[in-house]
MITIVO-545956 format. One record per atom (N, C-alpha, C): atom name; x, y, z. Coordinates in steps of 0.05 Angstrom, whole numbers, plus 5000, padded with zeros to 4 digits. Each point is the difference from the previous one (the first is absolute). Layout:
BEGIN
<CA <X Y Z>>
...
REM end
This chain:
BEGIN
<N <8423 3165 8720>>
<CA <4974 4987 4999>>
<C <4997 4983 4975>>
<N <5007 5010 4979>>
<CA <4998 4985 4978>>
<C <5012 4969 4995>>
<N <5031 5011 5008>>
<CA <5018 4977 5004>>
<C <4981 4976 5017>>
<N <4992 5005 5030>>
<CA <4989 4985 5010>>
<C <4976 4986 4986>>
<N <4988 5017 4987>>
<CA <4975 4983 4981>>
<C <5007 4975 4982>>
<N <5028 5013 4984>>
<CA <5006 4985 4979>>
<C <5000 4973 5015>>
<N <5022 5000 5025>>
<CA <5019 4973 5014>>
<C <4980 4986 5005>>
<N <4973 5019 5018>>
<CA <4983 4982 5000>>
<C <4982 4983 4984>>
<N <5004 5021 4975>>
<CA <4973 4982 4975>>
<C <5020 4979 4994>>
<N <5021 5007 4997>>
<CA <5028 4971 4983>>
<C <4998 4979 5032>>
<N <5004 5005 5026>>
<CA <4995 4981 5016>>
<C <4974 4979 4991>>
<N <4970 5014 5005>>
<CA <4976 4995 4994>>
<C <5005 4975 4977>>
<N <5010 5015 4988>>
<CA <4994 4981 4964>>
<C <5008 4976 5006>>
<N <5032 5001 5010>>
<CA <5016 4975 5006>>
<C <4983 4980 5017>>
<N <4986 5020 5021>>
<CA <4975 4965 5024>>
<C <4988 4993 4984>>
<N <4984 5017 4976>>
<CA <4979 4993 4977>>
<C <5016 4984 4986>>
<N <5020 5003 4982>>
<CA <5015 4979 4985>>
<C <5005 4975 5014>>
<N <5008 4996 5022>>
<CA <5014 4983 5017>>
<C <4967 4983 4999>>
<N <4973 5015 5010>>
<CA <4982 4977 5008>>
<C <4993 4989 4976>>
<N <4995 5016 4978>>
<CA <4989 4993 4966>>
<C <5019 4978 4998>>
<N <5034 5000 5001>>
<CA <5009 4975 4997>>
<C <4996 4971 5015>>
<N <4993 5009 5028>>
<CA <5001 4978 5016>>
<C <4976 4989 4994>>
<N <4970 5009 4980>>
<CA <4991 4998 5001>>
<C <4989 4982 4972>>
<N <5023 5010 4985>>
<CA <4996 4984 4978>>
<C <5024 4982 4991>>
<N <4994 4969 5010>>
<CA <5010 4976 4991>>
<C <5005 4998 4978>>
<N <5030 4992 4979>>
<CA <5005 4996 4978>>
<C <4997 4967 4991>>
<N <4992 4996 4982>>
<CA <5003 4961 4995>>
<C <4996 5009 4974>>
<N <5012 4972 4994>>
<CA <5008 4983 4971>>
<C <4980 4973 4999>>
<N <5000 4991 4968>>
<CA <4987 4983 5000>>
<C <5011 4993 4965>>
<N <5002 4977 5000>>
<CA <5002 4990 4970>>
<C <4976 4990 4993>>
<N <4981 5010 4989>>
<CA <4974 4993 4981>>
<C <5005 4979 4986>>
<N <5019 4997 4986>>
<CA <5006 4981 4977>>
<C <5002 4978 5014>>
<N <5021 4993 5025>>
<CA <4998 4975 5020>>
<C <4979 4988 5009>>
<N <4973 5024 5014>>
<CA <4987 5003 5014>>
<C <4976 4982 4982>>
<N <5001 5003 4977>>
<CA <4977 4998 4975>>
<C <5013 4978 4993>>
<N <5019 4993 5004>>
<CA <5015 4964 4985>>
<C <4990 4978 5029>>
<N <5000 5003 5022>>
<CA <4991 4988 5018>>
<C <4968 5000 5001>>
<N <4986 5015 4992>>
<CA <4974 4997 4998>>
<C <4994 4969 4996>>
<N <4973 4992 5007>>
<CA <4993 4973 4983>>
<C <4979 5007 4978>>
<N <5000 5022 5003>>
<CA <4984 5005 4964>>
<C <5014 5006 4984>>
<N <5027 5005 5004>>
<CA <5021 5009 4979>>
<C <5003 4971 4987>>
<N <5003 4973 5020>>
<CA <5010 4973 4981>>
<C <4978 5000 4991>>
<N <4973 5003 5013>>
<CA <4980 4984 4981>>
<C <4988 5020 4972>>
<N <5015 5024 5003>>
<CA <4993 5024 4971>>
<C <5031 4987 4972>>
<N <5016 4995 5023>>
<CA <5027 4991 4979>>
<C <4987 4963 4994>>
<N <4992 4989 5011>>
<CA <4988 4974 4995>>
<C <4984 5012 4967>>
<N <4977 5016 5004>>
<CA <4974 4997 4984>>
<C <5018 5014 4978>>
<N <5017 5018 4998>>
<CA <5014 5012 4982>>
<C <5018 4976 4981>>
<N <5008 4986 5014>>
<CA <5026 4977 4992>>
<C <4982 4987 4973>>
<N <4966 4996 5019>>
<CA <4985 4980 4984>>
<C <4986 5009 4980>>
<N <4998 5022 4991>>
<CA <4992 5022 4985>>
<C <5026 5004 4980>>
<N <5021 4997 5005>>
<CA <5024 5003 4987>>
<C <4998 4976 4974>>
<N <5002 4979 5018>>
<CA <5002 4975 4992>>
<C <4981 4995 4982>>
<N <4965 5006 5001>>
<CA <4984 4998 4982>>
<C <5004 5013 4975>>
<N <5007 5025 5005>>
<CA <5002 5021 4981>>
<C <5026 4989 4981>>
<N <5020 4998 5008>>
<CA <5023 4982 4989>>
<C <4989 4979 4983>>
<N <4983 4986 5010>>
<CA <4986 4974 4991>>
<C <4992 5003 4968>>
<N <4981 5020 5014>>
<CA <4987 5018 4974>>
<C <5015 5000 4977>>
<N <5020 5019 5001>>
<CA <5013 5016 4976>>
<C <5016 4970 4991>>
<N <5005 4988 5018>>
<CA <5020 4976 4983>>
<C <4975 4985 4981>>
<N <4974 4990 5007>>
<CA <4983 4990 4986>>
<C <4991 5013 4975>>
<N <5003 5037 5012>>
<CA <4999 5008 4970>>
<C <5015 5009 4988>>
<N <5026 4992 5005>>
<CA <5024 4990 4986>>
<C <5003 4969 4984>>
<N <5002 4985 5008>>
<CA <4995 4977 4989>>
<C <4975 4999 4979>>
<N <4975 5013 5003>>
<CA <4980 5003 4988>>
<C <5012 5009 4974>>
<N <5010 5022 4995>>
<CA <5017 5022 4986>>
<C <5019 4981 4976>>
<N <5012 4984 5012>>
<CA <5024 4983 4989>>
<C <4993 4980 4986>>
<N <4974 4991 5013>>
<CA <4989 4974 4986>>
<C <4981 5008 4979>>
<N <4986 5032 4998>>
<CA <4993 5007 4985>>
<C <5015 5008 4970>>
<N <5030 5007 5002>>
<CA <5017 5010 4988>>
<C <4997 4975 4985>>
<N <5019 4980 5012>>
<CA <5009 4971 4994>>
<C <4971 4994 4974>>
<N <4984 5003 5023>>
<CA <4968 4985 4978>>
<C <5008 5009 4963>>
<N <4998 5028 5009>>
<CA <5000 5020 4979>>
<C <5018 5001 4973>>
<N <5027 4985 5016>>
<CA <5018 4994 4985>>
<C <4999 4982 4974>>
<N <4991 4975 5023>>
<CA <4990 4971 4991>>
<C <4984 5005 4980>>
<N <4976 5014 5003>>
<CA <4976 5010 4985>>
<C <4999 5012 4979>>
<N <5032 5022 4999>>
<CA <4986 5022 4983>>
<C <4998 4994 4965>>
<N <5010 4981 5006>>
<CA <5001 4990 4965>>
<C <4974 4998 4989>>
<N <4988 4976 5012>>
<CA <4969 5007 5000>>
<C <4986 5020 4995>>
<N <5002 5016 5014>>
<CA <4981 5026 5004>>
<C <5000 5015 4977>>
<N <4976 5014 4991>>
<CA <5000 5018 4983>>
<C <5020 5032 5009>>
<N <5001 5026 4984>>
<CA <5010 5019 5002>>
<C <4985 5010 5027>>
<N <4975 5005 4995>>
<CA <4982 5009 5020>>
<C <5004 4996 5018>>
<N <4998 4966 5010>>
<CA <5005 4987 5016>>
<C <5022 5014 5011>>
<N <5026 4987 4991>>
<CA <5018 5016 5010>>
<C <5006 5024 5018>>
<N <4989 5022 4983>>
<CA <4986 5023 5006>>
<C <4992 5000 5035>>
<N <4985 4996 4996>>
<CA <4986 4989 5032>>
<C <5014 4984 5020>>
<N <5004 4982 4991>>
<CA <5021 4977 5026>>
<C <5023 5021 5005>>
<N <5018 5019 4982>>
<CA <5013 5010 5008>>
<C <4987 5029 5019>>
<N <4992 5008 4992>>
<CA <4980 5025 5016>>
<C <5001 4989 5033>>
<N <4987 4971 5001>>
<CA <4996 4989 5022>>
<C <5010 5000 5018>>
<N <5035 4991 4982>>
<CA <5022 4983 5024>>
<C <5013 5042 5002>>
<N <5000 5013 4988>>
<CA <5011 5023 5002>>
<C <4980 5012 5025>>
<N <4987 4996 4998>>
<CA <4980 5014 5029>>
<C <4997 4979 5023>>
<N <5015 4980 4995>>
<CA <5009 4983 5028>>
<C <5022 5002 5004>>
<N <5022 5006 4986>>
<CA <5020 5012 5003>>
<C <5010 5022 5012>>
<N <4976 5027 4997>>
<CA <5005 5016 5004>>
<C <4984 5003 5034>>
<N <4981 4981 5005>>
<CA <4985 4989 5027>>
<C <5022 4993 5019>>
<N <5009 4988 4990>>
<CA <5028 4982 5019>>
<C <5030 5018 5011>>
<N <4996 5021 4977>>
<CA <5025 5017 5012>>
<C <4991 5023 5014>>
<N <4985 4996 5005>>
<CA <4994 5028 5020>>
<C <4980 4980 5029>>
<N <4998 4970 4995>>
<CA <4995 4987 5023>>
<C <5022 5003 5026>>
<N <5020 5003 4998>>
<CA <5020 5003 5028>>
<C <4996 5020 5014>>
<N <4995 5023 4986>>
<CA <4995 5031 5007>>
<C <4966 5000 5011>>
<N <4983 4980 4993>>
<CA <4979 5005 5013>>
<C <4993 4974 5024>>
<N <5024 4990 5003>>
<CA <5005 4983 5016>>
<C <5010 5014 5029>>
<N <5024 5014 4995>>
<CA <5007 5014 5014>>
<C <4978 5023 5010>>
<N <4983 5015 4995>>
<CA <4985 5015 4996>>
<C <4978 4988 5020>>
<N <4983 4977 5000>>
<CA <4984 4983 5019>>
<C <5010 4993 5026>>
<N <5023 4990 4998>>
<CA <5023 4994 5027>>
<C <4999 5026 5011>>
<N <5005 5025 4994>>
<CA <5003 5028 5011>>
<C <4977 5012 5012>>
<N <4968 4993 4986>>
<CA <4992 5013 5009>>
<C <4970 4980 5024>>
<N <5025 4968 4995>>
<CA <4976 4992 5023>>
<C <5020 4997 5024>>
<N <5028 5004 4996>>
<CA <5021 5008 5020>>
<C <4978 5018 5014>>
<N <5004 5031 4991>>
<CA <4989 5023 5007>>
<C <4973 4984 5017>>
<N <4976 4994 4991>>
<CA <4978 4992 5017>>
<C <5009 4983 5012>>
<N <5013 4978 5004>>
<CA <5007 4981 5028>>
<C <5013 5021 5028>>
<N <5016 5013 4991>>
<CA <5032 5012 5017>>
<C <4979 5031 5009>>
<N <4984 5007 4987>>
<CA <4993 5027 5007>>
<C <4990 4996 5031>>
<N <4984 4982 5005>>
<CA <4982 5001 5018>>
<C <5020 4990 5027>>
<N <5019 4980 4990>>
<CA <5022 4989 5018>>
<C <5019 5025 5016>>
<N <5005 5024 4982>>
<CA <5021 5018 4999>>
<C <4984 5018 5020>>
<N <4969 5001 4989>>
<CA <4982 5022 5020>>
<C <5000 4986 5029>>
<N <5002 4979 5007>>
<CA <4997 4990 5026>>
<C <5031 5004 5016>>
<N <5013 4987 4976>>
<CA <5022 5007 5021>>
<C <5005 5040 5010>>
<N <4997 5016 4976>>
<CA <4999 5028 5004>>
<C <4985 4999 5024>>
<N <4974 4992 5004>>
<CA <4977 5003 5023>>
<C <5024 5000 5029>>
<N <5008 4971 4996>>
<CA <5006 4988 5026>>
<C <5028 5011 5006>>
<N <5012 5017 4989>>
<CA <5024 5015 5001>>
<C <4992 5034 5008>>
<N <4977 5012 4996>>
<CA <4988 5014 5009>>
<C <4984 4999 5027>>
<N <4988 4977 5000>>
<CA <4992 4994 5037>>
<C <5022 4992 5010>>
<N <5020 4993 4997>>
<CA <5015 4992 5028>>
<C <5025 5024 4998>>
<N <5003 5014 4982>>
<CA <5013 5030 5005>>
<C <4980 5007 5020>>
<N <4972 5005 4997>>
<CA <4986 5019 5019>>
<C <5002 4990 5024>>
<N <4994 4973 4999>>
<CA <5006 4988 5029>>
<C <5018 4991 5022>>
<N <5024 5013 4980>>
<CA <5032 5001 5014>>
<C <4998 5020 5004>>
<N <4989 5026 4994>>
<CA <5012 5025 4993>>
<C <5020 5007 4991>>
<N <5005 4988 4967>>
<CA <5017 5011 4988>>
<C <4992 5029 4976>>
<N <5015 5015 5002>>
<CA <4999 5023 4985>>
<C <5008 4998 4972>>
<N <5025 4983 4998>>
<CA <5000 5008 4968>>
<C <5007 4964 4993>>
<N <4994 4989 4985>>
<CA <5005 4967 4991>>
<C <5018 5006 4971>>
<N <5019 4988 4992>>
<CA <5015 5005 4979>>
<C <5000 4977 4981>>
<N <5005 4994 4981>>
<CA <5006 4979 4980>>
<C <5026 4986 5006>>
<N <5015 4980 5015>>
<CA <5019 4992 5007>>
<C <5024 5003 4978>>
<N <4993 4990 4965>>
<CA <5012 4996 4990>>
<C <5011 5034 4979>>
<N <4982 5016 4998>>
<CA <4994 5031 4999>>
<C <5029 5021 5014>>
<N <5010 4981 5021>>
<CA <5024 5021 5027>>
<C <5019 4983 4989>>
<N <5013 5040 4996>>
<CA <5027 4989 5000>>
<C <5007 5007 5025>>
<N <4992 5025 5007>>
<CA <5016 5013 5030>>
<C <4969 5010 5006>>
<N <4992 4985 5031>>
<CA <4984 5012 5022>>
<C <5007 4995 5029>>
<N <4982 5017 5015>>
<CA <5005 5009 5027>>
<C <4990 4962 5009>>
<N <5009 5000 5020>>
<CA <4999 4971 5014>>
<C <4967 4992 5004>>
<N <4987 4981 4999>>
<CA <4971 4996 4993>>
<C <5006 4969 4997>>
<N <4961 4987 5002>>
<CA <5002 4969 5012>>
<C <4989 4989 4980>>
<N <5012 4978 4994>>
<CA <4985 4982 4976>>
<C <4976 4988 5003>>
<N <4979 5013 4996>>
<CA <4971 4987 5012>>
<C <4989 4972 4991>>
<N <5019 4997 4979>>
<CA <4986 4970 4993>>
<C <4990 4984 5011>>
<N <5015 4983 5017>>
<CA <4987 4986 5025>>
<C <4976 5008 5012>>
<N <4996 5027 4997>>
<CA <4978 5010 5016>>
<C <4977 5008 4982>>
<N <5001 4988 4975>>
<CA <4984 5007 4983>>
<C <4984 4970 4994>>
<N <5027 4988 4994>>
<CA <4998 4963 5001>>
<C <4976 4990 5014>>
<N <5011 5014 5032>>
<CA <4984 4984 5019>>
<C <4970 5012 5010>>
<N <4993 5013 4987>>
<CA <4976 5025 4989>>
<C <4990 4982 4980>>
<N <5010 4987 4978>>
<CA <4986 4990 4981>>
<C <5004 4974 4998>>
<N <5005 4983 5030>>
<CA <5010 4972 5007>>
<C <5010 4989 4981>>
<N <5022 5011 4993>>
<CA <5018 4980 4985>>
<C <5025 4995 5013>>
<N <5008 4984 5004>>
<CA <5022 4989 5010>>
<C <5024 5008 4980>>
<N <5017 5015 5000>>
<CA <5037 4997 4995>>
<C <5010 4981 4992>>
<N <5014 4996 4985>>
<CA <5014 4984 4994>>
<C <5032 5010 5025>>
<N <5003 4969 5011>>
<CA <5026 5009 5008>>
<C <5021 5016 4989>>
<N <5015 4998 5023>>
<CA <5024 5022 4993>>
<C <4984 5026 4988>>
<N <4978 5003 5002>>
<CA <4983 5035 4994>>
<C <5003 5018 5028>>
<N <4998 5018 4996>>
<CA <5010 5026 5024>>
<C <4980 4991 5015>>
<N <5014 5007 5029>>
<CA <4979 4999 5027>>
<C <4984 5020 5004>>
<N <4978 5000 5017>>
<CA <4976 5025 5003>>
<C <5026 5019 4998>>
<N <4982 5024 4992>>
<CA <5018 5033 5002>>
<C <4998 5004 5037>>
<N <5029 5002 5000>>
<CA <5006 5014 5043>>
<C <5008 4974 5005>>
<N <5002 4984 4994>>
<CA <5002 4970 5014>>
<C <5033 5003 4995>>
<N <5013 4990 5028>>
<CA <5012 4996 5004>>
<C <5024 4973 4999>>
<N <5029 5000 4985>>
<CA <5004 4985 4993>>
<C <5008 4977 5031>>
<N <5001 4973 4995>>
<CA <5001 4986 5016>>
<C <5029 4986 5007>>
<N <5000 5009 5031>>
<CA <5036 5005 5000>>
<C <5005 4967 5003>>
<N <5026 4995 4982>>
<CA <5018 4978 4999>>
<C <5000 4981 5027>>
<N <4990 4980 4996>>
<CA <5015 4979 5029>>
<C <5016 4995 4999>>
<N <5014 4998 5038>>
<CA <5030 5004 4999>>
<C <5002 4968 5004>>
<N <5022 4991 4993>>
<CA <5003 4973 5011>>
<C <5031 4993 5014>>
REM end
């Protein structure tokens, strides 16, 4: 009697395993792709480029500022009393010391208006990778680039794409299930 219980609970499990799998769809997706085809990603890398470029602008102006101040100082210092001195140098030493820690707070602005452009881009695409898992019924969605070794599963991109009407760039994978298109004979 026992025996028979066990075969049966280990039968049992196996229909339960068998439907839990059939039931849960595996897919892949590259985020990173998915988020470079956006058209808010060019126009966040657009406003970033131009933000680069200002800021760049900047530090070179108060660079040159810096140099022509030096130069002045040079020219000048004969002139100048001790005091004087005193001071003009104080000056160019605290524009000096402005200017080398300008790259680091350059970099620092770029990063964190990256962060506010890309956040809200990154949350939509998450959204729309989350509704069309549910609406395929897929069970588990993976990070494409994340696998080294997984069980066979469909690249949803396409099906995420066309969820958030963006068009592919050719040569990009076809819907997930789609079938490849057999050769004409000639």
């Amino acid at each position: 009697m026992k025996k028979f219980f066990s075969v049966t609970l280990f039968a049992l499990g196996l229909v339960v395993a068998g439907e839990v799998k059939a039931q849960s769809k595996i897919g892949f997706i590259s985020s990173q792709e998915l988020v470079s085809v956006m058209p808010e990603t060019r126009k966040a890398d657009s406003t970033l480029q131009d933000l680069k470029n200002a800021l760049i602008q900047s530090a070179t102006d108060k660079q040159n500022a810096f140099y022509a101040a030096v130069e002045k100082y040079n020219k000048d210092s004969a002139t100048f009393t001790p005091a004087v001195k005193t001071v003009k140098r104080g000056e160019l030493t605290k524009m000096g010391q402005e200017l080398s820690g300008e790259e680091e707070r350059i970099q620092q602005q770029l990063q964190q208006r990256q962060q506010d452009l890309l956040g809200p881009i990154n949350k939509k695409a998450y959204d729309a990778v989350q509704t069309v898992a549910k609406e395929n019924g897929y069970g588990y969605v993976f990070e494409k680039e994340a696998l080294l070794v997984a069980p066979p599963g469909d690249d949803i991109l396409p099906l995420v794409a066309k969820k958030l009407n963006i068009k592919l760039p050719t040569g990009a994978n076809a819907p997930a299930g789609a079938a490849p298109k057999p050769a004409a004979k000639q």
